[in-house]
C-alpha positions, 0 to 999 in steps of 0.5 A, a space after each residue: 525157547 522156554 515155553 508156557 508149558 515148561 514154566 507150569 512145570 517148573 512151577 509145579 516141581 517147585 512152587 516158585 512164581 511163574 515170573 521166577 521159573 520163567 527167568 530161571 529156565 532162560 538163564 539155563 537155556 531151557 534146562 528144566 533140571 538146572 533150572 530146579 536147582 538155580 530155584 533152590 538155590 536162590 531159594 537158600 539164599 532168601 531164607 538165609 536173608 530172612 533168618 534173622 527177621 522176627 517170626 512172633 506169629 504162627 500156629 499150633 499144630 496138632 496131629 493125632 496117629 493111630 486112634 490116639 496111639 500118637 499125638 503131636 504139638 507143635 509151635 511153627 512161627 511166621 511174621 505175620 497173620 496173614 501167613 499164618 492163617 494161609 491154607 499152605 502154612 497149614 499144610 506145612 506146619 501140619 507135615 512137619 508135626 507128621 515128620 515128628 510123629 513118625 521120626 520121634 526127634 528129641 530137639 529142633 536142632 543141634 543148638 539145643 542139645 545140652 552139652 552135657 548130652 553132647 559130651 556123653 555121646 562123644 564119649 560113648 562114641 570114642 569107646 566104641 571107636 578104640 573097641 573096635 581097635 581104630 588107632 587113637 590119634 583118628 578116634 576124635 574125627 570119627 567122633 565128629 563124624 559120628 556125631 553128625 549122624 546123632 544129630 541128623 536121628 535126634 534133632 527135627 531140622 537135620 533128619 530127612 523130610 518123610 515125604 522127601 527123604 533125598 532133602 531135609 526138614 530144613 530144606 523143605 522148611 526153607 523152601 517155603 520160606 523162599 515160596 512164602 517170602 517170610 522167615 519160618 521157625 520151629 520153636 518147639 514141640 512135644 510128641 506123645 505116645 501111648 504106652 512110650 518107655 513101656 516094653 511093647 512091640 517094635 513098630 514101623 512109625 514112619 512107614 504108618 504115617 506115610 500110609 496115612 498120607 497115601 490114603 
């Protein structure tokens, strides 16, 4: 029997409506993990059907780490005013710009690496592979594999989300996408930082910006 207490939390593991978590748990009997999962789940899907739909508003957001040491802008598009005006949009675009102060990625995804960064870490990729005497006819799958680790440090969307590191940025994007029933986007950023390409101490920024939050 699914009970008020099981849909509230459900409801609060994952932000779906209460008419959603209710269907949910009686499609798995009750199973509150199984019930997480068919969420997310359906979750995919809808932001996969919203992904083509126009998101021409939205906000900047800032975040500023450090007393200054680290600033962030970042552009995060919806579709309407109306959601970008919402407290959890807010909230959202705003844990995304700490996601960029703390994991300094260089691009929003793999489509806008240029190609020609592409190739040259390919190519750094399959020396250090025949350095390290891996037989040449396998040397081009490591390197695939290789580079999916390179776009999961430098691209924003594929690195793991900072508050939960066991899904990514574009899980938690997606998310939203399924709660707030719009397509959402990151269209750009720039990520500041005092001192950067200067030699200085190495830093712990993603363990900063946590501490922060936790506050």
């Amino acid at each position: 029997m699914v009970t008020a207490a099981m849909v509230k939390e459900l409801r609060e593991r994952t932000g779906a409506g209460m008419m959603d978590c209710k269907k949910a748990l009686t499609e798995t009997n009750g199973d509150l993990e199984k019930a997480v999962t068919l969420l997310r789940e359906k979750g995919l899907a809808a932001a996969a059907k919203k992904a083509g739909r126009v998101a021409a508003e939205g906000r900047v957001e800032s975040y500023i780490h450090g007393a200054g040491r680290i600033g962030v802008l970042v552009e995060v598009n919806c579709e309407t005013d109306f959601v970008a005006k919402a407290e959890e949009y807010r909230l959202l675009c705003r844990d995304i710009a700490m996601q960029i102060a703390a994991s300094k990625p260089e691009y929003v995804s793999r489509e806008e690496v240029p190609a020609e960064v592409q190739e040259r870490e390919k190519e750094i990729l399959r020396v250090q592979a025949l350095n390290e005497g891996k037989p040449a006819h396998i040397v081009d799958k490591m390197v695939i594999g290789r580079m999916d680790k390179f776009y999961k440090e430098a691209c924003l969307m594929e690195q793991p989300f900072i508050k939960n590191p066991d899904q990514t940025v574009q899980g938690m994007v997606n998310e939203a996408i399924a709660r707030i029933g719009e397509n959402i986007s990151v269209r750009r950023f720039v990520r500041f930082e005092m001192g950067e390409g200067l030699t200085k101490r190495q830093q712990d920024l993603a363990g900063e910006v946590m501490a922060e939050i936790s506050k």
